[in-house]
N, C-alpha and C positions, 0 to 999 in steps of 0.2 A: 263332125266329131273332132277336126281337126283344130278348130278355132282358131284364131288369131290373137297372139299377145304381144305386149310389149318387149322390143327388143331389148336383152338388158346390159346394162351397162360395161362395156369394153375395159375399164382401168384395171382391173384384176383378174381379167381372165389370163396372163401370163404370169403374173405371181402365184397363183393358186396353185396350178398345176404344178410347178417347182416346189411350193410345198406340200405336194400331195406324194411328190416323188422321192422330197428329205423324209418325211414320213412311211413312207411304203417300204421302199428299197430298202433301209437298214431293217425293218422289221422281218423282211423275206430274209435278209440274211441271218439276223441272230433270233429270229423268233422268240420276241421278248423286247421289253422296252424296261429298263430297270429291275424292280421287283417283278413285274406282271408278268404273265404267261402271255401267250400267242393271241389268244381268240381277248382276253382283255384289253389288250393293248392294241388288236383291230379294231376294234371298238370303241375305243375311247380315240381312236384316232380319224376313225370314219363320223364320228360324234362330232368331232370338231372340225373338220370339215365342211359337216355341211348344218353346221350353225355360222360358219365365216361366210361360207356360201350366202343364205338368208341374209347375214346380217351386211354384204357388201354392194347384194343387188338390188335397188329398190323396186323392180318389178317384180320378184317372185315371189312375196305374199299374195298378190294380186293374183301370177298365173296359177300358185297350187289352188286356189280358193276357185277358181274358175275350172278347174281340171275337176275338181273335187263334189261340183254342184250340178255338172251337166253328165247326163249318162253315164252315172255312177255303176249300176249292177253291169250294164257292157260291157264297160271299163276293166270290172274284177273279173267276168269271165270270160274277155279276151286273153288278161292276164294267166290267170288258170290254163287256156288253152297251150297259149305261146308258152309256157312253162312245161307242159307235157310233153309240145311240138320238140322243145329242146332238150329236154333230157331223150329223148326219141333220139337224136342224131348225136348223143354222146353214148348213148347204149349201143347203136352200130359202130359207132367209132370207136368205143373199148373195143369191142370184137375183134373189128376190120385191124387196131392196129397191132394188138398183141401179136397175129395174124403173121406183121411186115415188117414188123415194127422191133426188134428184140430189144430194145434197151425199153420196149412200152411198159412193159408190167412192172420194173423197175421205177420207171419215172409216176405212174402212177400208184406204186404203193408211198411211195415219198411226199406226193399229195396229202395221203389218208393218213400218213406219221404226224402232218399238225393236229392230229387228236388226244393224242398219246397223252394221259394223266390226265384230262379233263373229263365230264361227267356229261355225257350226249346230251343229258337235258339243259344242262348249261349252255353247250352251244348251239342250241335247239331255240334257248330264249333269245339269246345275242343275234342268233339271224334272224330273229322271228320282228323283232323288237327295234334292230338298231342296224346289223349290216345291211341283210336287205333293202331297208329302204333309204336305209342313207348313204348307201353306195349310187341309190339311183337320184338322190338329191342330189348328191355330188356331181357324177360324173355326165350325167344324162341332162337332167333338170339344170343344172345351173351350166357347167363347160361346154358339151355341147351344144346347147341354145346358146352359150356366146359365141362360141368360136362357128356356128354355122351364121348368128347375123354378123360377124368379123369377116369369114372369109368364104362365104356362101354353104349353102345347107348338104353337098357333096362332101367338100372338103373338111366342113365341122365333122361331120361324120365321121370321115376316116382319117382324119386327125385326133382326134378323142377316144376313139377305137384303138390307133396305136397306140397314143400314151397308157389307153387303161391295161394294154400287154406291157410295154415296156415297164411299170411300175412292178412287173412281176418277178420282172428278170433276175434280183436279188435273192431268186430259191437258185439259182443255177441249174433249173428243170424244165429242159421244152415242154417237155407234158403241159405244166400248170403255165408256162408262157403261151404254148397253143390255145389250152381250152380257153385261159382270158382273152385271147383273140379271136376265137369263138363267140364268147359270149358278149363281148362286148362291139362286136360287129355288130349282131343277132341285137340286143336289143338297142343298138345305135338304130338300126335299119327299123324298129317298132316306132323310137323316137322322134326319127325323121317324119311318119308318115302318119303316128296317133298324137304326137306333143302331148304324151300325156305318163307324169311321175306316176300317178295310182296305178297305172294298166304298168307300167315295168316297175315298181313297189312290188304288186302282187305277183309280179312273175320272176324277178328276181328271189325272193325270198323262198316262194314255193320252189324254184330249183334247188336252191342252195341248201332247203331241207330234205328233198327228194335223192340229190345226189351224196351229202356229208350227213343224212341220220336217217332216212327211212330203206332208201332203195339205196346204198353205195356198190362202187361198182370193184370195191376190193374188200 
């Protein structure tokens, strides 16, 4: 299941990340990119991302088309599981931290305020359709497969892992810098050991509607 692909191309995997980070960072801080609201303007910035992505690596047409062809339904219902698995250990960990934790229930209701005047189905399509999975193009699919054949499949990992917390840091919320360290550990560590976008696609997105529109945890 794991396959073999072509390593891809090293020249942009440190530009990328620098503009994924002019991109993010200011968005966590003013929540808004000109006219647009929050969840548009993740959107249209995770859109463009990993259409640079695609368009800079000339391997990964090849690797999604290959991901995409070989044990496909495992793929989505490993996805599905590791998505359950993971909201599973943010459900204890709301609990556990509110618990220990007093500034928790504050730093996660500040989480659930990026909803505020949007239409849950609206952000219900945007994850369904475009965050999810091109968050896992971005940062999974294309960064971490550079940077673990750059600097080996450890360090790609938890090099990728950190930038995808530090891009958070611009809310001034450990919560939401936690749980990105959370999650982007969790499916770094999928990454490493399925190389495969459809299985963290579908597990990505089914979190990200599990915990911001069906089951939230505020």
């Amino acid at each position: 299941m794991t396959g073999s692909a072509s390593a891809p191309g090293e020249k942009h995997s440190l530009l990328l990340p620098l503009l994924a980070a002019g991109l993010f960072v200011p968005l966590f801080i003013f929540r808004a990119t000109g006219p647009l609201d929050f969840w548009s303007s993740l959107s249209l910035s995770v859109a463009f991302l990993g259409v640079l992505a695609l368009g800079v690596d000339p391997t990964y047409y090849a690797f999604i088309r290959r991901d995409f062809r070989t044990q496909t339904g495992r793929k989505i219902l490993l996805g599905v599981i590791s998505a359950a698995a993971l909201y599973g250990v943010f459900f204890l960990g709301n609990a556990l931290s509110r618990q220990v934790w007093p500034s928790a229930a504050e730093g996660i209701g500040r989480i659930y305020s990026f909803k505020a005047g949007a239409s849950p189905v609206r952000i219900a399509l945007l994850m369904a359709f475009i965050i999810g999975p091109g968050e896992e193009i971005f940062w999974r699919g294309y960064l971490q497969r550079a940077w673990q054949a750059r600097w080996g499949n450890t360090a790609g990992w938890l090099l990728a892992s950190g930038l995808y917390a530090l891009v958070h840091t611009g809310s001034l919320n450990p919560m939401l810098v936690l749980a990105a360290l959370v999650c982007g550990t969790f499916w770094g560590s999928l990454f490493l050991k399925y190389r495969s976008p459809l299985m963290l696609g579908v597990s990505h997105t089914l979190w990200d509607l599990l915990v911001f529109v069906v089951l939230p945890f505020s």
